[in-house]
C-alpha positions as CSV (number, residue, x, y, z in Angstrom):
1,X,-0.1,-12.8,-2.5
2,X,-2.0,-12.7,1.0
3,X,-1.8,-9.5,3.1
4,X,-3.0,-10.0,7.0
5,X,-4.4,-6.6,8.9
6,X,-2.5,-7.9,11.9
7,X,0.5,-10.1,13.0
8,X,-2.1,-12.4,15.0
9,X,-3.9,-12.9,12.1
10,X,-0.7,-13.8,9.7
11,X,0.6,-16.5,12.6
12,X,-2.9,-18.1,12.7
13,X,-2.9,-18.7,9.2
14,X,0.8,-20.0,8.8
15,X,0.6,-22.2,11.8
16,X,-3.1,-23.8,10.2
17,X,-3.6,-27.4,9.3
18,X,-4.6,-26.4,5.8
19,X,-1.5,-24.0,5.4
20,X,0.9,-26.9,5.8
21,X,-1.6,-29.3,3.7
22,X,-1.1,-26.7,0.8
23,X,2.7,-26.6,1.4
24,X,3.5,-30.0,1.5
25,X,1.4,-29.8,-1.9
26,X,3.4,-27.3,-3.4
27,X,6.5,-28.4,-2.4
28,X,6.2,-31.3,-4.4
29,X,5.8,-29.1,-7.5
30,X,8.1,-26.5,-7.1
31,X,11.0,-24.9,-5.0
32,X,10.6,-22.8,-1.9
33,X,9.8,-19.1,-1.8
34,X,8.5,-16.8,0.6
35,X,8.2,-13.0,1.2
36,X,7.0,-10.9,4.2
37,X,6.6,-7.2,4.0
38,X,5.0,-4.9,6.3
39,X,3.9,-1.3,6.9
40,X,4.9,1.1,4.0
41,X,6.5,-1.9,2.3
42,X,3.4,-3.6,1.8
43,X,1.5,-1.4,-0.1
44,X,3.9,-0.5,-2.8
45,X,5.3,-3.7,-3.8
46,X,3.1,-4.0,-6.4
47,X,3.8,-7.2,-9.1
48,X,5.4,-5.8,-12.7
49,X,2.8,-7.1,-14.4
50,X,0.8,-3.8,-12.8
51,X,1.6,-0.5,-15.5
52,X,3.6,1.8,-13.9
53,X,1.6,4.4,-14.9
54,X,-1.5,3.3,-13.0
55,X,1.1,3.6,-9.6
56,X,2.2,6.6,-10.8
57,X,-1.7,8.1,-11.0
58,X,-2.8,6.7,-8.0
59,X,-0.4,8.3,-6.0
60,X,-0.2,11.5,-7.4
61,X,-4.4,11.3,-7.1
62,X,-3.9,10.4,-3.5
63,X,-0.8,12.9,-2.9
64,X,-2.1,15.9,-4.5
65,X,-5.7,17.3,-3.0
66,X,-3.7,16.5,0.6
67,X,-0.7,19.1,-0.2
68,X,-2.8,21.6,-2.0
69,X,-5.5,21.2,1.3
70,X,-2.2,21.1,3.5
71,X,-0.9,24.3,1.8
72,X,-3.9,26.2,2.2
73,X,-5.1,25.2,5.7
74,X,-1.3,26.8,6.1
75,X,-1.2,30.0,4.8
76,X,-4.2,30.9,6.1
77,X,-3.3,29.6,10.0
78,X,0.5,31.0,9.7
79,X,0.8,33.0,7.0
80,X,4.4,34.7,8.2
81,X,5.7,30.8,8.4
82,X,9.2,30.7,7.3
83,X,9.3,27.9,3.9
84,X,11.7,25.3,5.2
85,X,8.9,25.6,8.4
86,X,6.0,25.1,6.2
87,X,7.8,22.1,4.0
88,X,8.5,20.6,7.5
89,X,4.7,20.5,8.8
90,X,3.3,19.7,5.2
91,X,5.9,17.0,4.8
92,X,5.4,15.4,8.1
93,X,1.2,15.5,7.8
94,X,1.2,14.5,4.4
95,X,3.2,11.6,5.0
96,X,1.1,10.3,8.4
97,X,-2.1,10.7,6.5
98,X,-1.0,8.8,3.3
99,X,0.5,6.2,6.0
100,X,-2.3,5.6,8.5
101,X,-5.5,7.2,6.4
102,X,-5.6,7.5,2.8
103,X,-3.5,4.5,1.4
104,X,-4.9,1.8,3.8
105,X,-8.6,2.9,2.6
106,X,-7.5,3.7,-1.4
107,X,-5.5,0.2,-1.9
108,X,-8.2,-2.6,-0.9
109,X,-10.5,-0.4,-3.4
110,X,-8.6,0.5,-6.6
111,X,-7.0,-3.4,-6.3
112,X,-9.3,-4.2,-9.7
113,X,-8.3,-1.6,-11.3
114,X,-4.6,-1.5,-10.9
115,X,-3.8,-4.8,-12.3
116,X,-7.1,-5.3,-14.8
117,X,-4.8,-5.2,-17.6
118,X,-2.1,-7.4,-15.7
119,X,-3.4,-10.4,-17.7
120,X,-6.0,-12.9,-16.8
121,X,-7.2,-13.6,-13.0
122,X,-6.1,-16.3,-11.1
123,X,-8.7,-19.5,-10.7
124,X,-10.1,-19.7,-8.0
């Protein structure tokens, strides 16, 4: 699986010479099939080969010192804040900093680890 940082990127490389070289190669093999995903999508479609457990860690590591930070910074700043208020502004950051901060920089670098017992690597 390839992941582009940009659409540009992912149209120069499907519209290269040595794209359609390796398809025409591949298609003599096999059958056709493709997959897309972006945003969110992208980073948790992990392969099954990758134990569950090692998602589940990974995003309770990443999920975790954010809320308890989150409900901190909080109580401190607006300690009369109704629940349903707080759960609203908690939600909402936690989310946009797991989206467009923490898992973009966490995935690239824990890649090894999440799928070293997925069986061999690929030759390269």
């Amino acid at each position: 699986m390839h992941l582009f940082d940009d659409r540009r990127h992912l149209d120069t490389w499907e519209n290269s010479a040595r794209r359609i070289e390796l398809i025409a190669r591949g298609n003599e093999l096999s059958d056709v099939r493709r997959t897309t995903a972006d945003g969110l999508h992208s980073w948790f479609t992990v392969p099954t080969t990758s134990p569950r457990w090692k998602s589940f860690l990974l995003t309770w590591l990443a999920v975790y010192p954010i809320l308890l930070g989150l409900a901190t910074l909080l109580r401190w700043i607006a300690p009369g804040l109704p629940q349903p208020a707080l759960l609203a502004i908690s939600s909402c950051t936690l989310t946009a900093l797991l989206t467009w901060v923490v898992l973009p920089f966490v995935s690239g670098r824990v890649r090894p680890w999440l799928f070293r017992s997925a069986g061999p690597r690929p030759k390269r």
